[in-house]
Each structure stands twice: as C-alpha cells, then as structure tokens.
C-alpha positions as a Markdown table, in Angstrom:
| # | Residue | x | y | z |
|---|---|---|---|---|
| 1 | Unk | 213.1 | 42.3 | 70.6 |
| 2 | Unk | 209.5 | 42.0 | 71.8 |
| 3 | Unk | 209.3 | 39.8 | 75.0 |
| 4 | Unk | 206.1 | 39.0 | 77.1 |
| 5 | Unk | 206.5 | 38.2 | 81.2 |
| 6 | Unk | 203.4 | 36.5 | 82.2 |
| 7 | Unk | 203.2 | 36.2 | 86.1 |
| 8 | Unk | 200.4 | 34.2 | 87.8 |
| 9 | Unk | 200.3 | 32.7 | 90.6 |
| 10 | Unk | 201.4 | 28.7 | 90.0 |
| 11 | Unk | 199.2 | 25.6 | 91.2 |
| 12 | Unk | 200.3 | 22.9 | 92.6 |
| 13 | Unk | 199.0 | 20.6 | 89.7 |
| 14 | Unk | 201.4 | 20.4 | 86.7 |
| 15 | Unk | 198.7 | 19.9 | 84.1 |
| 16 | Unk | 196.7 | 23.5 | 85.3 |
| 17 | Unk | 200.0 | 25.4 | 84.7 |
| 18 | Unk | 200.7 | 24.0 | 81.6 |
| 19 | Unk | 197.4 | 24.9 | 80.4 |
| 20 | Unk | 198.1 | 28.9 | 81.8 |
| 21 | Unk | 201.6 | 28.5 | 79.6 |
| 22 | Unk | 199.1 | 27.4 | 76.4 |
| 23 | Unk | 196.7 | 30.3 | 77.1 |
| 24 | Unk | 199.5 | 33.0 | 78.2 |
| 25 | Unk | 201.5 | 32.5 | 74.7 |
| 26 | Unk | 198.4 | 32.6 | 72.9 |
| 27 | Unk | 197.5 | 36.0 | 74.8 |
| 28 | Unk | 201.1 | 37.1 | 74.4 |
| 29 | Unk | 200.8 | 37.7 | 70.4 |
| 30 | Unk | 203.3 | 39.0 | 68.4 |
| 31 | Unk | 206.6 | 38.5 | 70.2 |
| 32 | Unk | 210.3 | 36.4 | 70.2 |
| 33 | Unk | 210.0 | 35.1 | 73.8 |
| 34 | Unk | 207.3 | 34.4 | 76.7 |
| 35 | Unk | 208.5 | 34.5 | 80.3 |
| 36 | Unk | 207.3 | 32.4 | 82.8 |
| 37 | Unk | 208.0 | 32.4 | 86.7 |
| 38 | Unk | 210.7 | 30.1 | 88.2 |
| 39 | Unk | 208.2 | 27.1 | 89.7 |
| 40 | Unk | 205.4 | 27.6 | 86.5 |
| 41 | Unk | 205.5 | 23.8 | 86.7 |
| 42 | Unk | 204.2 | 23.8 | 90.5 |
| 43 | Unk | 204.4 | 26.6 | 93.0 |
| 44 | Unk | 206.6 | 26.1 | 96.3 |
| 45 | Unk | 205.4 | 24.7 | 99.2 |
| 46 | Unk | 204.5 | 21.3 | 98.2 |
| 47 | Unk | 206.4 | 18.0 | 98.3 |
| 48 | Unk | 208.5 | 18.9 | 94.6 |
| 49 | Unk | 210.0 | 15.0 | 93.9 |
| 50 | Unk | 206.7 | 13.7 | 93.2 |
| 51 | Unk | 205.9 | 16.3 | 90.3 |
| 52 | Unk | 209.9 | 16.7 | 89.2 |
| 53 | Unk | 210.2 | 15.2 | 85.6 |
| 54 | Unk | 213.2 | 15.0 | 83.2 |
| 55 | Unk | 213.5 | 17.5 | 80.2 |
| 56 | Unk | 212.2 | 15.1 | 78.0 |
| 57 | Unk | 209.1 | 14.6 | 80.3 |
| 58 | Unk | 205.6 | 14.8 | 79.1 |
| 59 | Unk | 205.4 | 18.3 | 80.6 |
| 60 | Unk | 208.9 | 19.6 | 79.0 |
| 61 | Unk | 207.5 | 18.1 | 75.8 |
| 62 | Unk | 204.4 | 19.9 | 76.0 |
| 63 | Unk | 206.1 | 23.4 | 76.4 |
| 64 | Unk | 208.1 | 22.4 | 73.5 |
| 65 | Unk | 205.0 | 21.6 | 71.3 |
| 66 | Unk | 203.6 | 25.0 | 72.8 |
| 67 | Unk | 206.7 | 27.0 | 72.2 |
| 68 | Unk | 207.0 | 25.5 | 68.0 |
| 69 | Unk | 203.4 | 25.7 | 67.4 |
| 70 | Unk | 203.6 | 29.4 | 68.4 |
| 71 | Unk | 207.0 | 30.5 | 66.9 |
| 72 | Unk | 208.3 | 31.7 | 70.1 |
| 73 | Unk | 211.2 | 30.8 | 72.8 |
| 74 | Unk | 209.4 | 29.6 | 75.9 |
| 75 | Unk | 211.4 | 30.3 | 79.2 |
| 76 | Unk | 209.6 | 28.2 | 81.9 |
| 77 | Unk | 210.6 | 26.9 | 85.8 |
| 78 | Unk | 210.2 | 23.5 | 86.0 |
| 79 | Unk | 211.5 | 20.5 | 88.7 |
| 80 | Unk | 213.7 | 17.7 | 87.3 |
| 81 | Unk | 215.3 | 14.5 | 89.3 |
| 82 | Unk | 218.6 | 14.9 | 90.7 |
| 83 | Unk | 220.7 | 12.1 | 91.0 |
| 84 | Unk | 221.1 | 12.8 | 94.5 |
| 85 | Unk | 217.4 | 11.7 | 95.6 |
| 86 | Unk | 216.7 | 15.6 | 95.1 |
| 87 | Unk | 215.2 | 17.7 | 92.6 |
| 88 | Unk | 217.0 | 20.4 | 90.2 |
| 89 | Unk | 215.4 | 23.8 | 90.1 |
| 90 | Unk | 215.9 | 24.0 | 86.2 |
| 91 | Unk | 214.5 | 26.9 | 83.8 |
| 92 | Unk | 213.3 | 25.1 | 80.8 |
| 93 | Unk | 214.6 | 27.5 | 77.5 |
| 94 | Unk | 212.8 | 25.7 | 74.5 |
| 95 | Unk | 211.3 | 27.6 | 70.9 |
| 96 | Unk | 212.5 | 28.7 | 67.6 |
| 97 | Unk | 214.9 | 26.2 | 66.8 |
| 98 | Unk | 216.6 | 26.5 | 70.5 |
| 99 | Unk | 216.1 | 23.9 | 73.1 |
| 100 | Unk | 218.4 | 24.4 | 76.1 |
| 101 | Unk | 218.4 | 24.6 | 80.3 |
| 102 | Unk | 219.8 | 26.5 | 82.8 |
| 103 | Unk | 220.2 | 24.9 | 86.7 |
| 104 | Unk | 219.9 | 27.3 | 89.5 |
| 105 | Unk | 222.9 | 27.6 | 91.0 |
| 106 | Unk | 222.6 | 29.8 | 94.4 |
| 107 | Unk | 219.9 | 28.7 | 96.8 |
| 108 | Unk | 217.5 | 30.2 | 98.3 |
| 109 | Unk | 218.8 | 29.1 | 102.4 |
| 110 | Unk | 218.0 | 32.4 | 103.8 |
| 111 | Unk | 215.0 | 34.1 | 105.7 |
| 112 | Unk | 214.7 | 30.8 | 107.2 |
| 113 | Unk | 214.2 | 28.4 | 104.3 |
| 114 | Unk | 216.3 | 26.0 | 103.3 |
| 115 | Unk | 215.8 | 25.2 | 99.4 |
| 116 | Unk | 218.9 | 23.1 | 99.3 |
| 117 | Unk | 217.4 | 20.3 | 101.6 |
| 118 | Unk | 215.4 | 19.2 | 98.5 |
| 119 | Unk | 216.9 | 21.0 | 95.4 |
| 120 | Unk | 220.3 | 20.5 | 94.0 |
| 121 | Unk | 222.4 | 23.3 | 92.5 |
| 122 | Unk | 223.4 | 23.8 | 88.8 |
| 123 | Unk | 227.2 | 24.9 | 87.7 |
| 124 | Unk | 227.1 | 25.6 | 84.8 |
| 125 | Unk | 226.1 | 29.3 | 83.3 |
| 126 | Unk | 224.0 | 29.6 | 80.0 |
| 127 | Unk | 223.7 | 32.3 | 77.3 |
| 128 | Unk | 221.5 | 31.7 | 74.4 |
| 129 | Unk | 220.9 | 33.2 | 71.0 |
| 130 | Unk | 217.5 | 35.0 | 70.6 |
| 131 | Unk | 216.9 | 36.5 | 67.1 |
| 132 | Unk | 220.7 | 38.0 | 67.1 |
| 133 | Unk | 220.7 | 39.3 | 70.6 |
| 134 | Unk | 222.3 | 37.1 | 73.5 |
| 135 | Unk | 220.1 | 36.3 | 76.7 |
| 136 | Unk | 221.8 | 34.9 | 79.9 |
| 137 | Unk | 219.7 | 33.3 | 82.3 |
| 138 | Unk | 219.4 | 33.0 | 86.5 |
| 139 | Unk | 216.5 | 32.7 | 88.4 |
| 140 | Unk | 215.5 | 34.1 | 91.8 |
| 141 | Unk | 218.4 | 34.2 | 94.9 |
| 142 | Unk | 220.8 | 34.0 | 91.8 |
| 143 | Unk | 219.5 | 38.1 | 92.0 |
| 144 | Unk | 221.3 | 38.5 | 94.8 |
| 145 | Unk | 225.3 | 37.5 | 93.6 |
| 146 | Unk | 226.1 | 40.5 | 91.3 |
| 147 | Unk | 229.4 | 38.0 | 90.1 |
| 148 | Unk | 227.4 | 35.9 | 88.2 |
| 149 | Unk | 225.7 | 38.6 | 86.2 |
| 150 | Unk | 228.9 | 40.1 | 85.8 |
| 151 | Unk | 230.0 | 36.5 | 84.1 |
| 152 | Unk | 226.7 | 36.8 | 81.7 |
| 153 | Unk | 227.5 | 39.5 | 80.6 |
| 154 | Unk | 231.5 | 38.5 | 79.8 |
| 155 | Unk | 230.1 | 35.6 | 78.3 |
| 156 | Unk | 228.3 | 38.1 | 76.0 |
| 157 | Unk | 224.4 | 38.4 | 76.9 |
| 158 | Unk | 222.6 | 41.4 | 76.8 |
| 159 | Unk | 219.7 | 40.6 | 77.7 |
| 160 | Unk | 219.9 | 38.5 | 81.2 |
| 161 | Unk | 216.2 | 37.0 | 81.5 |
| 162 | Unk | 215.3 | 35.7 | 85.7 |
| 163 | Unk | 212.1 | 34.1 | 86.3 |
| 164 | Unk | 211.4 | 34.7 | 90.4 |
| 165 | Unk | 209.3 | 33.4 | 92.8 |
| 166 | Unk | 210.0 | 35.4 | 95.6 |
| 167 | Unk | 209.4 | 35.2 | 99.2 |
| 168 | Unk | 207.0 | 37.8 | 100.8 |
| 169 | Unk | 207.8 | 39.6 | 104.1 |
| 170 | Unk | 208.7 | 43.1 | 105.4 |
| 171 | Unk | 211.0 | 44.4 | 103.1 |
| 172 | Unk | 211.1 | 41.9 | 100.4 |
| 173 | Unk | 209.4 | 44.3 | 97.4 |
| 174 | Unk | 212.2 | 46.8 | 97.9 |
| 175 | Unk | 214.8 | 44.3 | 98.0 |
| 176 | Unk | 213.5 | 42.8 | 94.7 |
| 177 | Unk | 213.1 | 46.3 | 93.0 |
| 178 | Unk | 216.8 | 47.3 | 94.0 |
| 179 | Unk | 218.0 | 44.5 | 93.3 |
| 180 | Unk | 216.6 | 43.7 | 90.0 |
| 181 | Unk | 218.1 | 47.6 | 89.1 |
| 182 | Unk | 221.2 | 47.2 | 90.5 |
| 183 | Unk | 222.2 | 43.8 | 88.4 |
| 184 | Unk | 220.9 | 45.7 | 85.5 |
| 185 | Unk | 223.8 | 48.7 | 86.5 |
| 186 | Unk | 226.5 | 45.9 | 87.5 |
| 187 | Unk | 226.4 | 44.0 | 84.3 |
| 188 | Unk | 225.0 | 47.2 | 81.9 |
| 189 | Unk | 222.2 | 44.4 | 80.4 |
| 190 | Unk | 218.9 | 44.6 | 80.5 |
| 191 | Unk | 217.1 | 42.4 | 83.6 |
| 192 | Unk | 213.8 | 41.1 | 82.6 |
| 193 | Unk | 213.1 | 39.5 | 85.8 |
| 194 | Unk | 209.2 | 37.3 | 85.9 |
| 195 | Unk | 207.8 | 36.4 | 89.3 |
| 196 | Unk | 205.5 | 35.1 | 90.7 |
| 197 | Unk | 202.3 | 36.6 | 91.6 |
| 198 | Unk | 201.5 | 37.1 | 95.2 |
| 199 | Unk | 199.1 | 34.2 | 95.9 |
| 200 | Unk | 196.8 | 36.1 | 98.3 |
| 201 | Unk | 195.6 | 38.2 | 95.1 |
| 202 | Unk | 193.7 | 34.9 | 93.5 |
| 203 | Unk | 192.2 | 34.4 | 97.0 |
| 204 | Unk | 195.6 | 31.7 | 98.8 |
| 205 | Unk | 197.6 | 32.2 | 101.6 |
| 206 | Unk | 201.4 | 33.0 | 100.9 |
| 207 | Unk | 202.3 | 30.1 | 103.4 |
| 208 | Unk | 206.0 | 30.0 | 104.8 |
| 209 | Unk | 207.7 | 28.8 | 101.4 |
| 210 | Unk | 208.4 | 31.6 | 98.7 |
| 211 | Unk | 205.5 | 32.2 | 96.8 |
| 212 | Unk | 205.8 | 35.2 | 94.9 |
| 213 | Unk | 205.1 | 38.7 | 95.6 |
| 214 | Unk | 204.4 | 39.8 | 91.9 |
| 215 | Unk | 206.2 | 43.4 | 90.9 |
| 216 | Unk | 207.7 | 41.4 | 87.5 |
| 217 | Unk | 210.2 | 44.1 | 86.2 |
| 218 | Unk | 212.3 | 45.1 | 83.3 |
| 219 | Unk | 215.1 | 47.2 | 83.7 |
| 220 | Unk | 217.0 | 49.0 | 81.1 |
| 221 | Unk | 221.0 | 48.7 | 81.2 |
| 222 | Unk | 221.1 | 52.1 | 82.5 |
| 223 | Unk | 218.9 | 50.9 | 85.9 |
| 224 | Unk | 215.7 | 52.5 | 84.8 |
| 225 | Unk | 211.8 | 50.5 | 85.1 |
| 226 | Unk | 211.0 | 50.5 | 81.8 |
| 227 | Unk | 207.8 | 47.9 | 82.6 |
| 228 | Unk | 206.1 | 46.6 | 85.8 |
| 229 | Unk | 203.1 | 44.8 | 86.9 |
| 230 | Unk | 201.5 | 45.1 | 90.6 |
| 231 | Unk | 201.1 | 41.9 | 93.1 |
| 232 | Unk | 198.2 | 40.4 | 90.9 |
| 233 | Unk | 198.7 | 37.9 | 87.8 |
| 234 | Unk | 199.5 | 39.9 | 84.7 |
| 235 | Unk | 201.0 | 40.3 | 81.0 |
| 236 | Unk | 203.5 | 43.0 | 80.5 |
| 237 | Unk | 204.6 | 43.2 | 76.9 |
| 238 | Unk | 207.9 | 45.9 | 76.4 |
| 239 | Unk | 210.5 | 46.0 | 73.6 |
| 240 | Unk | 214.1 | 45.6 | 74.3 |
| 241 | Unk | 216.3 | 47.3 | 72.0 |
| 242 | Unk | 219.8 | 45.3 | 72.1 |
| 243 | Unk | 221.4 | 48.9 | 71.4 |
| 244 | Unk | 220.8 | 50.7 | 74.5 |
| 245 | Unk | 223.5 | 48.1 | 75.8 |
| 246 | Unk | 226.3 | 49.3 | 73.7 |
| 247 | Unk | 225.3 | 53.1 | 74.4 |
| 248 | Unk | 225.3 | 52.0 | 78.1 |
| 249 | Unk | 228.5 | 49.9 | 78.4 |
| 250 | Unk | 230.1 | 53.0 | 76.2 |
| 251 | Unk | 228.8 | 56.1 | 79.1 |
| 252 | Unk | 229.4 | 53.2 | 81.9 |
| 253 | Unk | 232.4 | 51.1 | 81.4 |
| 254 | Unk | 232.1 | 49.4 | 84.4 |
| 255 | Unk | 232.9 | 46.0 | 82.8 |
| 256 | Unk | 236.2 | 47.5 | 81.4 |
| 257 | Unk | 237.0 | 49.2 | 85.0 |
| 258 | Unk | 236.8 | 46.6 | 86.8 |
| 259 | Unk | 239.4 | 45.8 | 89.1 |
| 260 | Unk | 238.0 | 42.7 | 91.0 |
C-alpha cells in the first residue's frame, strides 16, 4: 500500500485548507490513501465552535468530492458540534467507496492545556478496510495510551494511521519520535503518524495551543523510521507492505504474551 502524509501548517480559515487538501492529493499521485494532520480543517488556537461543521457539512462534502474524484481514501482532522455545546475532535475517513469517522478519545489536558474545555471525547474505536489491509485510527495524545493500540490491533488493523498536531516545547520531538516507535513495537503495526508542521517554518508563532512541530513519521512493525520529514510543510510518499506485520507479530509475539 502506497500512502502519502502531507503536513503543513493549518490556517485558521476552513476554505484555505481545503484548497491545500485539493492541491496535496493532486501532488500526492499514484497512491490508496492521503494523510492529513489532526486540525487540517483549522489549526488550534482559535475559537473551534464557530468553524465546527457536521460530517455532512459543506467542508466534509468537499473532501468527499476530493477524495472520489481522485480515487483515493482521504484521512483528514476536522471540528464537528457536540451535543454538549462543545466541539468533537473527529478524523474524517472518506474515499474509495469508504466513508467513515473516528472521535478522539484521550485529550490533550496536559503541559498546561486543557482540550476537554471545548472538545468532547469519542468511545468508540474504528478499523477500516483499505485495499485488503486494515487501518485503525487515533490521533495525537491518543499516542500516548499504548492500550488502545493494543485494542487496534486485536480488532485486526495493521496499519494504525494518527494525524498529530503536536505541541512544541523542550522535549516534545523526542517524545513524539519514541513514542510513535514504541506504539509501533506494542501493537507490531505499522504507525503512520501526520503532524502538523511547526508554524514558525511558514513565518507564525507557535502560540501556547499545540501547533505542530512537524517530524511526520512512519514506523515499520518492528520500530524502525522507515520515512520522515523535518519541521517544515512536506510530502513523504513510502510503501507499506501489510506483510512485514505477520513476520513481525511471528519474531515478536507480544500480542500472544500478553499477560495484562
């Protein structure tokens, strides 16, 4: 399987970022699925109820049209209402016949932000079917809770795909590095993990909210980089083979061994 990660650094207008989805996938050629970052709809650090739309929205139903037109899945972060009065941090999964969500469900209330005071959490986990191979999805501090990739990966994905927008600050890059490697080693899948780009590269200030810090990854099942783009906005194209799971899970049972 041929994926694409396309990191940038969002805007806070809706309608710019829909036009970096059109271009990316258009850039992104031959391939079964484009990545976005968590937030592609608008970037942190803004008032997020006034640009939160439903999944049948104008802006989900753009992505959709996108995502057909180019005979590709389209995994996107986007805002929808909550019937709380907040907003649902929600990865929009849409292309080649699929049309699906996934909710975040652990929030980012650490490092002195609070993401729950405006965001609601999901429940519910999601795998997907991808030309034969099975793709779970998180996104961002989900990184951090090793149990839930564990639970992907029960559930049968072997891909496990987490658009990021992660927050900058001593330390953070090697969190995000060892982190996205050792998910890939709990779970033996491989971690394609798209964040967003650190802002100050395209000339913005990170701000206090999580912006991104760029260093998109994918991780093999075994733990090792196979791909990785720097703090600017990028395209990294790699191939996942579906296979290197199997050989994994076979050297490193740790599914099987488990004992918690």
């Amino acid at each position: 399987m041929r994926i694409a990660l396309s990191q940038f650094a969002a805007d806070p207008d809706p309608a710019r970022n829909l036009e970096h989805v059109r271009t990316a996938v258009a850039e992104a050629g031959d391939v079964s699925m484009v990545v976005f970052p968590e937030a592609t709809m608008a970037r942190f650090g803004i008032p997020l109820g006034p640009v939160a739309e439903p999944l049948d929205g104008p802006w989900a139903t753009s992505v959709r049209r996108i995502a057909e037109a180019a005979g590709v899945v389209i995994v996107a972060g986007m805002f929808t209402p909550s019937p709380d009065g907040r907003v649902t941090n929600t990865l929009l999964i849409t292309g080649r016949g699929l049309d699906t969500s996934y909710d975040k469900i652990h929030l980012f209330d650490a490092f002195g932000f609070a993401e729950s005071k405006t965001v609601a959490p999901g429940s519910a986990t999601i795998v997907s079917t991808v030309d034969g191979v099975a793709v779970g999805f998180a996104t961002c501090y989900d990184i951090r809770f090793p149990g839930l990739f564990q639970k992907l990966a029960d559930s049968g994905a072997e891909v496990i795909v987490v658009p990021a927008s992660w927050g900058s600050g001593p330390g953070k890059r090697d969190q995000w590095e060892l982190l996205v490697r050792a998910r890939a080693l709990d779970s033996t899948t491989w971690i394609v993990a798209c964040g967003q780009a650190d802002p100050t590269t395209v000339g913005r200030e990170s701000g206090t909210a999580p912006t991104g810090i760029g260093y998109s990854t994918v991780v093999s099942p075994l733990g090792e980089i196979r791909g990785q783009l720097g703090p600017e906005p990028g395209l990294l194209v790699v191939d996942v083979d579906p296979a290197e799971v199997a050989t994994a899970r076979a050297a490193v049972p740790v599914l099987v061994n488990r004992r918690f």
